[in-house]
Backbone as ProteinMPNN parsed JSONL, in Angstrom:
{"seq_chain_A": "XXXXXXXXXXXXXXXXXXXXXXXXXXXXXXXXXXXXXXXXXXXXXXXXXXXXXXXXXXXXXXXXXXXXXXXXXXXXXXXXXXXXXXXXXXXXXXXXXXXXXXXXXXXXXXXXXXXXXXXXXXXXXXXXXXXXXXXXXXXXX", "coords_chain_A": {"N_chain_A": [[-31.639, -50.14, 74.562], [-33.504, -51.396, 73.342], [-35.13, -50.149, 71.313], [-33.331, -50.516, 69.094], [-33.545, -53.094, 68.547], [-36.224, -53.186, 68.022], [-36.075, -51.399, 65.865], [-35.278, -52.701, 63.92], [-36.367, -55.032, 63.495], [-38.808, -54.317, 62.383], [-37.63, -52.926, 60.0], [-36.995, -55.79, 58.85], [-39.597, -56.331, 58.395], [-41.147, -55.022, 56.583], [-41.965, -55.35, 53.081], [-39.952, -55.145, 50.332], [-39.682, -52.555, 47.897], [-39.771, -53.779, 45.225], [-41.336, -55.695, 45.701], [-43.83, -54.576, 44.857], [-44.437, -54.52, 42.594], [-46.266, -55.5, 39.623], [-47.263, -58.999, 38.246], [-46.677, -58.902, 35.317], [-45.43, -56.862, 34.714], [-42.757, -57.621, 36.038], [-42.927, -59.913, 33.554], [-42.258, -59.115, 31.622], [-39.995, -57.941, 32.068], [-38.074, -60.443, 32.658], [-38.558, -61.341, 29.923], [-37.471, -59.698, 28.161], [-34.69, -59.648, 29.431], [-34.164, -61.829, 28.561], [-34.151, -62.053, 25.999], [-32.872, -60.072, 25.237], [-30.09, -60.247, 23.068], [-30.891, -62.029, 21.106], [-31.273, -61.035, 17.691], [-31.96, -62.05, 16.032], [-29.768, -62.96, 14.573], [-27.724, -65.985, 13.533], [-26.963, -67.653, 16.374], [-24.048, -68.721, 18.325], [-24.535, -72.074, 20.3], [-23.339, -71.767, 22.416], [-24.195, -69.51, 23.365], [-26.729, -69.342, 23.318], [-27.596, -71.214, 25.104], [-26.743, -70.139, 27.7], [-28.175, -67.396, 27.934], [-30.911, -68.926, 28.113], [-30.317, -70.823, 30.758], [-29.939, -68.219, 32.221], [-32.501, -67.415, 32.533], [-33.169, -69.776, 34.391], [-31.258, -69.146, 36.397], [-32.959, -66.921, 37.285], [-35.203, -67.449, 37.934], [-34.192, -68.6, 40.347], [-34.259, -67.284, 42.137], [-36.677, -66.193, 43.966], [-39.454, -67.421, 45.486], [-41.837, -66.529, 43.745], [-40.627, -65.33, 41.54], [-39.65, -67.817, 40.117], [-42.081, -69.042, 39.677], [-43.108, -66.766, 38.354], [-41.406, -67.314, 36.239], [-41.573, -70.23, 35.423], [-43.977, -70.018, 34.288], [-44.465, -69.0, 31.781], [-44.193, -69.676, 29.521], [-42.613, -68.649, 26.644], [-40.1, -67.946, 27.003], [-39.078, -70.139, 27.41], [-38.188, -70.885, 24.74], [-36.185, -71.841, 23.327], [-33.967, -74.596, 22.215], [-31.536, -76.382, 23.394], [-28.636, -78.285, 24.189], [-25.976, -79.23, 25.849], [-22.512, -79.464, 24.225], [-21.562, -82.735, 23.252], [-22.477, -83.928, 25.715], [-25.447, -82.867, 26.535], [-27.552, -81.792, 28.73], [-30.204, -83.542, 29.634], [-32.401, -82.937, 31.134], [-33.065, -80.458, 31.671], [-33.751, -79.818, 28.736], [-35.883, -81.364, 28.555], [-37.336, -80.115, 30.457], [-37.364, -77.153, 28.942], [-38.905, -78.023, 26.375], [-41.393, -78.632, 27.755], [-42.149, -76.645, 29.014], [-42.252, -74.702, 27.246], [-44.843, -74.797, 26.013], [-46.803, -74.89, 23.402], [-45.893, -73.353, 22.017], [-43.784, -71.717, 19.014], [-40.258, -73.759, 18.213], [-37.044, -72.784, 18.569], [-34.507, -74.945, 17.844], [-31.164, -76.287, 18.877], [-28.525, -77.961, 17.66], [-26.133, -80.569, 17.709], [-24.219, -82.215, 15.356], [-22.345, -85.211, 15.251], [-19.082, -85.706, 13.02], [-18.407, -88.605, 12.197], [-15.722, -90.794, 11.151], [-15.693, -93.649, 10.948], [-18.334, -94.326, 11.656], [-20.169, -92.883, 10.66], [-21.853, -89.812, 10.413], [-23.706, -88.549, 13.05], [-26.181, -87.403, 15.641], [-27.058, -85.378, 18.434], [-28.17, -86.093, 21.524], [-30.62, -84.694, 22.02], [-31.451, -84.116, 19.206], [-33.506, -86.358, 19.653], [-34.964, -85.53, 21.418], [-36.617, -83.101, 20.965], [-37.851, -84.687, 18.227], [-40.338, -85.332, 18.236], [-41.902, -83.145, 18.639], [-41.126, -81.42, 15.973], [-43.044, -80.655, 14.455], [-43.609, -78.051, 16.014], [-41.003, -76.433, 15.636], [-39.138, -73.943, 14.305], [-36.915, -72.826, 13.957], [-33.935, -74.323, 13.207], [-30.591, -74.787, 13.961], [-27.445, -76.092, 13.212], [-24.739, -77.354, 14.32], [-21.627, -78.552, 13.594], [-19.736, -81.325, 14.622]], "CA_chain_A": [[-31.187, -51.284, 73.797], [-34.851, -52.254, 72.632], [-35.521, -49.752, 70.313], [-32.837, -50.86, 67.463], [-34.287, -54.187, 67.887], [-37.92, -53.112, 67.198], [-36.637, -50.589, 64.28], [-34.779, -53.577, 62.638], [-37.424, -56.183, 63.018], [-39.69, -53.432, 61.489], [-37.28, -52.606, 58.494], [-38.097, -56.719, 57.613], [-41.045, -56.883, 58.063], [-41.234, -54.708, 55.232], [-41.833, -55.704, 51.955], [-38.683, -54.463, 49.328], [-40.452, -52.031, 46.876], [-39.885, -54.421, 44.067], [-42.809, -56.548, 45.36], [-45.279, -54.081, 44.648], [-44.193, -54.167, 40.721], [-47.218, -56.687, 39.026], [-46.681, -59.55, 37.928], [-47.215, -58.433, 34.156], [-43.993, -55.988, 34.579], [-41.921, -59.079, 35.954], [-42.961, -61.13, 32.454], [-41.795, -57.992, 30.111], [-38.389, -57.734, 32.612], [-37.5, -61.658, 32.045], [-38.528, -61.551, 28.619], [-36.062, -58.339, 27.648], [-33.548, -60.336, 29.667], [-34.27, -63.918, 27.823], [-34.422, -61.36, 23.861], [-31.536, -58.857, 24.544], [-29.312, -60.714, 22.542], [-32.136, -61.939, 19.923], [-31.024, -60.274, 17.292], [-31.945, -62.84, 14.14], [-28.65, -64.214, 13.618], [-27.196, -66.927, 14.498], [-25.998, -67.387, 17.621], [-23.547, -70.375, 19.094], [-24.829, -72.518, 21.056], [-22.661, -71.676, 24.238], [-24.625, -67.942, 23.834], [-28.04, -69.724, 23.706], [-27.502, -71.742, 26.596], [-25.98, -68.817, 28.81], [-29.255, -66.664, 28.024], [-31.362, -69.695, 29.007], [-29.541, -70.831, 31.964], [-29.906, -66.701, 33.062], [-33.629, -67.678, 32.811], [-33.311, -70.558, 35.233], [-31.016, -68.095, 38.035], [-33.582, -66.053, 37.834], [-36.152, -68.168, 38.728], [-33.611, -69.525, 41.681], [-34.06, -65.711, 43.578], [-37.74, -66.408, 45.252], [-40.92, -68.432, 45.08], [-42.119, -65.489, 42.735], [-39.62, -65.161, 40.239], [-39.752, -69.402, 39.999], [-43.165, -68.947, 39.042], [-43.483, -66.484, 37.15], [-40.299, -67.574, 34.642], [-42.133, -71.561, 34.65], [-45.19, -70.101, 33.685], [-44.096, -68.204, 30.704], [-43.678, -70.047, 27.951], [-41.811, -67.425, 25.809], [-38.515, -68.05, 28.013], [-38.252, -71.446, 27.077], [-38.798, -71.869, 23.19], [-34.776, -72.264, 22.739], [-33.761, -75.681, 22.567], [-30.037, -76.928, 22.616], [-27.913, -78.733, 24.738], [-23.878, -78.748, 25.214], [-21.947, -80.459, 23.243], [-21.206, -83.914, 23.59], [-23.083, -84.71, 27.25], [-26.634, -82.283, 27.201], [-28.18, -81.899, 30.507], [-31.599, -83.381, 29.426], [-33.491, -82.912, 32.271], [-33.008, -79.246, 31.299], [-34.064, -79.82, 27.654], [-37.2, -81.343, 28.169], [-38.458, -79.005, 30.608], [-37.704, -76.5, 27.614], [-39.938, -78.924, 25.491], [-42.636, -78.885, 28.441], [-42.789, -75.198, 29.328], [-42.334, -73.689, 26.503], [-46.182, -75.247, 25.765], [-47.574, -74.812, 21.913], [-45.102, -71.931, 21.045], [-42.589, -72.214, 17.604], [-39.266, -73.43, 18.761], [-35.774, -72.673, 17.883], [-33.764, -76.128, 18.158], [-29.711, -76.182, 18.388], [-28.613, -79.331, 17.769], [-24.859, -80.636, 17.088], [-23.469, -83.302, 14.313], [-20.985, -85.299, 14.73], [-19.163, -86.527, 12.088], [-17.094, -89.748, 12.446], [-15.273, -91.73, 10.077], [-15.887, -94.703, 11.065], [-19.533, -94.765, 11.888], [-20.843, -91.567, 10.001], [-22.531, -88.421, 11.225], [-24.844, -89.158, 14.154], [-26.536, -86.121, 16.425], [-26.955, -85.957, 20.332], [-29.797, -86.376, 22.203], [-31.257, -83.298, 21.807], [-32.402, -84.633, 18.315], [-34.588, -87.397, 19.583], [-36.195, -85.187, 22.283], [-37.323, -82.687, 19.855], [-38.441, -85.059, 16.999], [-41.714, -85.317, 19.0], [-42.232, -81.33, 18.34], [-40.763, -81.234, 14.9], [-44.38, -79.388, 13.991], [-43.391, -76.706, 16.173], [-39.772, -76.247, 14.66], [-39.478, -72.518, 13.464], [-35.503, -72.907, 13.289], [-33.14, -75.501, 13.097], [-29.617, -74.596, 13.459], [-27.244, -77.528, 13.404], [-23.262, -77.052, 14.12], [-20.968, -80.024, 13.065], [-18.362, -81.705, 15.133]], "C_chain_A": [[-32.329, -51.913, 72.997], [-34.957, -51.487, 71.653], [-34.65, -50.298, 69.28], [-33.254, -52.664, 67.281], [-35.476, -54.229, 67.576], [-37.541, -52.523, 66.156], [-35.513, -51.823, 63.296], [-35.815, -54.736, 62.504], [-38.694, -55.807, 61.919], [-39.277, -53.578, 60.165], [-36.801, -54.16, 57.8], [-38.398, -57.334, 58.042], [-41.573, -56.036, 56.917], [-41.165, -55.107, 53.916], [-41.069, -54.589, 51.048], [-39.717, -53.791, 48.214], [-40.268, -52.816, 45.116], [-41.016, -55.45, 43.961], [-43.963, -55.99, 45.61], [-45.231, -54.183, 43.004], [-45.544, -55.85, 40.5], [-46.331, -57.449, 38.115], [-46.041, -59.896, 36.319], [-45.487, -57.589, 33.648], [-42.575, -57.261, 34.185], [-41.634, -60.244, 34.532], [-42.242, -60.426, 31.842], [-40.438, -58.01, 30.866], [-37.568, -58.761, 32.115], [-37.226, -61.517, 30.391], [-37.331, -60.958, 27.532], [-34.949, -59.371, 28.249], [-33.306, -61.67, 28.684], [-33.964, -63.244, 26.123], [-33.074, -60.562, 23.673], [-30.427, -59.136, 23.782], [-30.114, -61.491, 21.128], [-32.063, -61.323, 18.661], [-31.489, -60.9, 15.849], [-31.19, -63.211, 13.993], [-28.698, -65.081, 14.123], [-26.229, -66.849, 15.364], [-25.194, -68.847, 17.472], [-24.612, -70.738, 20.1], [-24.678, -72.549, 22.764], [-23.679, -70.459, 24.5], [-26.026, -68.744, 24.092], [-28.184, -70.35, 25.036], [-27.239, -70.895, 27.465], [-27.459, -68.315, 28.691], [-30.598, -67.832, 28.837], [-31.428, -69.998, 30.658], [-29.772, -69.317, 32.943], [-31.587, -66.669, 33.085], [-33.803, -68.701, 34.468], [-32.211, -69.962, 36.58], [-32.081, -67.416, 38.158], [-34.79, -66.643, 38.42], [-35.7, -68.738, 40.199], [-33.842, -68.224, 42.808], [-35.053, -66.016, 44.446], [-38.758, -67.284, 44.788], [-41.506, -67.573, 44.034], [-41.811, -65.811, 41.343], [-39.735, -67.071, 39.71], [-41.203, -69.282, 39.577], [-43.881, -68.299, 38.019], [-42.572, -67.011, 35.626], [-41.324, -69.358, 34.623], [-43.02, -70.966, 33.733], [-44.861, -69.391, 32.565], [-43.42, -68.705, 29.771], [-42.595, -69.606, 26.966], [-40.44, -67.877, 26.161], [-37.64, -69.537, 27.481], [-38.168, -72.363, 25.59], [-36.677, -72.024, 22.642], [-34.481, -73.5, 23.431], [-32.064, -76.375, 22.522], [-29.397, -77.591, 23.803], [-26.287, -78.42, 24.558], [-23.834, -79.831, 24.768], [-21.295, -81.966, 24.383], [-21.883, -84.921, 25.059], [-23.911, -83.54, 27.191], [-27.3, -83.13, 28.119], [-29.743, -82.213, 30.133], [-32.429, -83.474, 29.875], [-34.043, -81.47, 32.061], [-33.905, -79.4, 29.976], [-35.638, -80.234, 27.468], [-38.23, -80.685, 29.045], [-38.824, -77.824, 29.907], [-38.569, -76.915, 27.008], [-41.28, -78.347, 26.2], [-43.026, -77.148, 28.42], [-42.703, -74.517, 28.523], [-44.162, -74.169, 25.68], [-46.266, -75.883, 24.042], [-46.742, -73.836, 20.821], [-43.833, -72.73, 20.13], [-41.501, -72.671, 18.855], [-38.106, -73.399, 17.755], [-34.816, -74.117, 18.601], [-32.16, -75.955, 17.761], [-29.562, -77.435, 18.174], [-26.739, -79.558, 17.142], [-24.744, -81.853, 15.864], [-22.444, -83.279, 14.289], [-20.653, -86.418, 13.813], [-18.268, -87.33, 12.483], [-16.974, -90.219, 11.832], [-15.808, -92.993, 9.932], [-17.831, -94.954, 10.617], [-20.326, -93.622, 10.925], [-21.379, -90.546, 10.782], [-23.926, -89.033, 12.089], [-25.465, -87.69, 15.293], [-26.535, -86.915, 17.652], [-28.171, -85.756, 20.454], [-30.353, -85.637, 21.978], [-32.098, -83.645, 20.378], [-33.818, -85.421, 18.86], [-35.578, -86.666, 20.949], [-36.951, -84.16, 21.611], [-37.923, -83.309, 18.833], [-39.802, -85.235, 17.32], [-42.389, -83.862, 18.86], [-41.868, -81.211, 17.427], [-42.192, -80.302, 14.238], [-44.05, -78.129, 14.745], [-41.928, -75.602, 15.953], [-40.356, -74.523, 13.726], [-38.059, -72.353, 12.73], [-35.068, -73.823, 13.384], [-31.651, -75.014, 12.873], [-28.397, -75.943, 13.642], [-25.286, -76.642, 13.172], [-22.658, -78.426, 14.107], [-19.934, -79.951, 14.538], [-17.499, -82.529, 15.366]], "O_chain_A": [[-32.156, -52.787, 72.147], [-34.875, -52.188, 70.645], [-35.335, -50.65, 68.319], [-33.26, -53.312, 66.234], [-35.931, -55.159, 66.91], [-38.267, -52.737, 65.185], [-35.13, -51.632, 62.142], [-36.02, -55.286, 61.422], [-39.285, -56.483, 61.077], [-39.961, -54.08, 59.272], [-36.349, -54.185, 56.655], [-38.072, -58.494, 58.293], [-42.54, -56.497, 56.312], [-39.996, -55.231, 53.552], [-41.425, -53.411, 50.998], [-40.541, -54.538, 47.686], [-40.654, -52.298, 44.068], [-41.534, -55.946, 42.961], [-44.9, -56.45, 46.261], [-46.208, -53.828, 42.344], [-45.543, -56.903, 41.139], [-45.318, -57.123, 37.495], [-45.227, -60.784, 36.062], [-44.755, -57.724, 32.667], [-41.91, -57.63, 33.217], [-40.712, -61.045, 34.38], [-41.313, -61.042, 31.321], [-39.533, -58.128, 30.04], [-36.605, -58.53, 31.384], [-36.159, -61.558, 29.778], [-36.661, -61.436, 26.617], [-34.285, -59.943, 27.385], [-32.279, -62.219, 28.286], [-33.598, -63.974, 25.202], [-32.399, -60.375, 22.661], [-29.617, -58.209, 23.756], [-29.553, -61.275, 20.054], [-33.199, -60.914, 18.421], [-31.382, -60.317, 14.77], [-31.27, -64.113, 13.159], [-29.452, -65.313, 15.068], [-25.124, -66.306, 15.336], [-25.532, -69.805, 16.777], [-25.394, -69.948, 20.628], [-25.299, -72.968, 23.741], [-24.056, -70.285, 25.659], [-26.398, -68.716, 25.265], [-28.903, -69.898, 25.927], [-27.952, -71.215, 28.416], [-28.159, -68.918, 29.504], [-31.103, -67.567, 29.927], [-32.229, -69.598, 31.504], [-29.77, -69.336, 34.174], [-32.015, -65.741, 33.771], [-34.454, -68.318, 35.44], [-32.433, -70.394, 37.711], [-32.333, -67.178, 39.339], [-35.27, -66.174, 39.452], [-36.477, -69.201, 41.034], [-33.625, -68.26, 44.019], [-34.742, -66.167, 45.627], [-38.757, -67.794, 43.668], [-41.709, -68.337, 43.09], [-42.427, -66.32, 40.407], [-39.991, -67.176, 38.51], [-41.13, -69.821, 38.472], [-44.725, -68.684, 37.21], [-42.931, -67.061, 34.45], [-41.79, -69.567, 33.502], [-42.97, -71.247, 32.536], [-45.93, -68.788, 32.664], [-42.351, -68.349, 29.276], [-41.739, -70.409, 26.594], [-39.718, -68.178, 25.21], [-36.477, -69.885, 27.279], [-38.118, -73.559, 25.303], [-36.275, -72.327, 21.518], [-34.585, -73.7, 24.641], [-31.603, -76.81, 21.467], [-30.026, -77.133, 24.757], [-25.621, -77.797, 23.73], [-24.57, -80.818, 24.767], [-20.868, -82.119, 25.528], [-21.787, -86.124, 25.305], [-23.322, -82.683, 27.851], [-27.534, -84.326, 28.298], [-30.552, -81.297, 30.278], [-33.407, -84.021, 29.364], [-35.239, -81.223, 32.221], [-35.049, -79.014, 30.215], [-36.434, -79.76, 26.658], [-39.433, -80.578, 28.808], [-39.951, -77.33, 29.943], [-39.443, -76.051, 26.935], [-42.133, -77.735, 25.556], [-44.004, -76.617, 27.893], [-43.077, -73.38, 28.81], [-44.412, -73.575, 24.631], [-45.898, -76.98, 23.624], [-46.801, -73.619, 19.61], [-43.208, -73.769, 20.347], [-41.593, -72.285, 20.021], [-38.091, -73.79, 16.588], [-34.545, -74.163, 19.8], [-31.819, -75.584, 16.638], [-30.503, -78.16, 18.496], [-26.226, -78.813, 16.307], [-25.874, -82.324, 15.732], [-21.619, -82.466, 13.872], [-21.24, -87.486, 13.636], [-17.303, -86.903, 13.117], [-18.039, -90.558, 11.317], [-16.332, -93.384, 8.889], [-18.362, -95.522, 9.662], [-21.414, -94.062, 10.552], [-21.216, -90.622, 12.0], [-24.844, -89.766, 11.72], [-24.496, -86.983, 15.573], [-26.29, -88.077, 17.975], [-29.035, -85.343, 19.681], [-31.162, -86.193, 21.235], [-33.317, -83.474, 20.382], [-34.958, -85.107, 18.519], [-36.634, -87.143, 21.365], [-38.163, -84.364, 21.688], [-38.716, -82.553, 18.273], [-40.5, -85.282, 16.307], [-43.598, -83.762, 19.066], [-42.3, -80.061, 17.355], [-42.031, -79.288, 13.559], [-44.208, -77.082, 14.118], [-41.876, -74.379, 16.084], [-41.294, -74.163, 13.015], [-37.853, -71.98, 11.575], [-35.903, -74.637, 13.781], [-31.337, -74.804, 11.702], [-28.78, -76.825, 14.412], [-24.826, -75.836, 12.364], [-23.255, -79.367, 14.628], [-19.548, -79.001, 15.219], [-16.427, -82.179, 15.861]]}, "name": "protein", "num_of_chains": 1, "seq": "XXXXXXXXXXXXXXXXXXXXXXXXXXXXXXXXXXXXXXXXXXXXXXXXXXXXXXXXXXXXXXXXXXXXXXXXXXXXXXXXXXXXXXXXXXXXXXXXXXXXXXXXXXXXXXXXXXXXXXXXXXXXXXXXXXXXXXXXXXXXX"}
């Protein structure tokens, strides 16, 4: 009865052959994941957020993966919120971690009769980075 509890305590205490991969591999894996959709056009906003967001699961798998996706700038130069209520706790750690690098900003407008066209938050946390502005796409609503 002892041996299958020594050969399972054995098989983990093993480290999974994915944490011998450097951490160098791990940046180029995210990165392909965070670009494969990258294509130059324009995207919506729901697709930018989804690719994002698949940045921040992947950081939720281990202490690892959470470290290497903060530290990597690259991951987080898309800026946008959802419509009508962005999560901007989200938005300005985009701001923060994406460092010095260009960014791409989504941003909505809406227009109202009454009062005129007014944007969402997402404007006024970017206007502080407006020098690092590479795009600007802006959808009405």
């Amino acid at each position: 009865m002892l041996a299958p509890l020594k050969r399972l305590k054995l098989f983990r205490s093993r480290s999974p052959p994915i944490a011998s991969l450097p951490d160098d591999a791990f940046d180029i894996i995210f990165e392909l994941n965070y670009s494969s959709e990258d294509d130059g056009s324009v995207k919506s906003i729901a697709s930018v957020l989804s690719r994002s967001l698949s940045i921040v699961k992947l950081s939720h798998v281990n202490r690892r993966f959470c470290l290497l996706a903060i530290s990597n700038p690259k991951l987080w130069t898309h800026i946008a919120g959802e419509e009508r209520y962005p999560k901007m706790g989200f938005v300005n750690a985009c701001l923060e971690r994406s460092r010095d690098l260009p960014l791409s900003v989504h941003l909505y407008v809406y227009v109202c009769p009454i009062n005129g066209p007014s944007c969402d938050e997402v404007l006024k946390a970017a206007k502080p980075h407006a020098h690092r502005w590479r795009t600007v796409h802006i959808r009405a609503c």
